[in-house]
Structure formats: structure tokens, C-alpha cells
C-alpha positions in Angstrom: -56.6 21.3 -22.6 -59.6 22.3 -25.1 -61.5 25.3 -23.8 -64.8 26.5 -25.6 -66.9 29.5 -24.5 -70.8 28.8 -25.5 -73.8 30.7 -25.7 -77.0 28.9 -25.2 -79.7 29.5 -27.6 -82.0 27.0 -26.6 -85.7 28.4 -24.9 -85.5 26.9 -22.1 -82.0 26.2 -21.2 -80.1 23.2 -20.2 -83.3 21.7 -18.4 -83.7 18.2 -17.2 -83.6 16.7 -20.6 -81.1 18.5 -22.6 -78.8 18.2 -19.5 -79.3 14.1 -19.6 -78.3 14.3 -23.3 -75.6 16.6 -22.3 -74.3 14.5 -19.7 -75.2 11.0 -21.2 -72.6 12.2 -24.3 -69.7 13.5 -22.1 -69.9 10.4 -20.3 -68.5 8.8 -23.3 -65.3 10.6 -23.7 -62.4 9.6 -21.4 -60.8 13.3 -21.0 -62.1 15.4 -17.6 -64.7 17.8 -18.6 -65.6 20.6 -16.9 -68.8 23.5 -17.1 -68.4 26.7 -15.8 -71.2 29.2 -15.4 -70.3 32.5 -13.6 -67.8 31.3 -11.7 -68.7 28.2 -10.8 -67.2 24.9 -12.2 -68.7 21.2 -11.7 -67.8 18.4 -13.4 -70.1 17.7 -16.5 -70.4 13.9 -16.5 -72.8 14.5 -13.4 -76.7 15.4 -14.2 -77.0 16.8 -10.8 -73.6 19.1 -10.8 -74.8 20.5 -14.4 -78.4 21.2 -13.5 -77.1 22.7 -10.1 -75.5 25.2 -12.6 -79.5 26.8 -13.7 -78.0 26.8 -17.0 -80.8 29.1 -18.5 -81.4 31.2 -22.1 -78.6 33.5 -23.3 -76.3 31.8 -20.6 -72.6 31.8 -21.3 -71.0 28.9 -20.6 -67.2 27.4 -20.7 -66.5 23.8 -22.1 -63.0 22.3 -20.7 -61.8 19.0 -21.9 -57.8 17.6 -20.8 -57.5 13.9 -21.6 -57.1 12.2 -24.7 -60.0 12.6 -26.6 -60.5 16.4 -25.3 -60.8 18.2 -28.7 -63.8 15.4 -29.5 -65.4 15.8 -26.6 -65.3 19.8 -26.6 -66.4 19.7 -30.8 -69.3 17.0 -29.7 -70.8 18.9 -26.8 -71.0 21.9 -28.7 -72.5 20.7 -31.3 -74.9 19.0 -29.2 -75.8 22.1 -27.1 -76.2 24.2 -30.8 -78.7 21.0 -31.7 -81.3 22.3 -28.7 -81.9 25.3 -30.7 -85.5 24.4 -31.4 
């Protein structure tokens, strides 16, 4: 199991489009992957479960992969969410 803590710098959050993308690429990976935001932990191959989150600015959010590609999938959605800086 791969566990990474994030902050997210991106203005507005994991909104409807960034979530997609967000989504869209941990659908690729075989290995469950989880998001957890205060608490709360969905599963983040689903668009609704991850916008259900109101992952907002200066959130802090936790990344966990277990499969067979986890440490890919945990090292591409981070550097995906770090991409929506703009």
C-alpha cells in the first residue's frame, strides 16, 4: 500500500474538470485507490464520490493505492493534481 498526503494549490479546487482528469487517470491503473478528505474516504475512480468530497483550495488530501501498479498510480495522480496549479 502507497499512501501520499497532498495539498492542493490549485484556485479553485478539484472542480468538475480537474476532478474528470483526476478520475479519468486513476481509472487507468489496476490498484484500488482511495481519497480521503477530513475523514471521509471514497473511492477515486468515481467522478461523483471525488466531487462529493468539495475538494477546495489549501485542502489536504490523502492518496492510497494497494494493487499492482500502486506506487504509479500514487506518483501519477500527484503529479497530475500539482499540474492544476495555474
Amino acid at each position: 500500500m502507497v499512501v501520499k498526503t497532498v495539498k492542493i494549490t490549485n484556485k479553485t479546487g478539484l472542480h468538475a474538470r480537474p476532478a474528470a482528469q483526476f478520475v479519468e487517470k486513476a481509472s487507468k491503473f489496476k490498484s484500488k485507490i482511495t481519497i480521503e478528505k477530513d475523514g471521509k474516504q471514497v473511492n477515486a475512480k468515481s467522478i461523483i464520490a471525488v466531487l462529493g468530497l468539495g475538494i477546495g483550495l489549501s485542502s489536504q488530501i490523502k492518496i492510497t493505492a494497494e494493487g499492482e501498479d500502486e506506487q504509479q498510480a500514487v506518483d501519477a495522480l500527484v503529479e497530475l493534481l500539482n499540474s492544476f496549479e495555474e
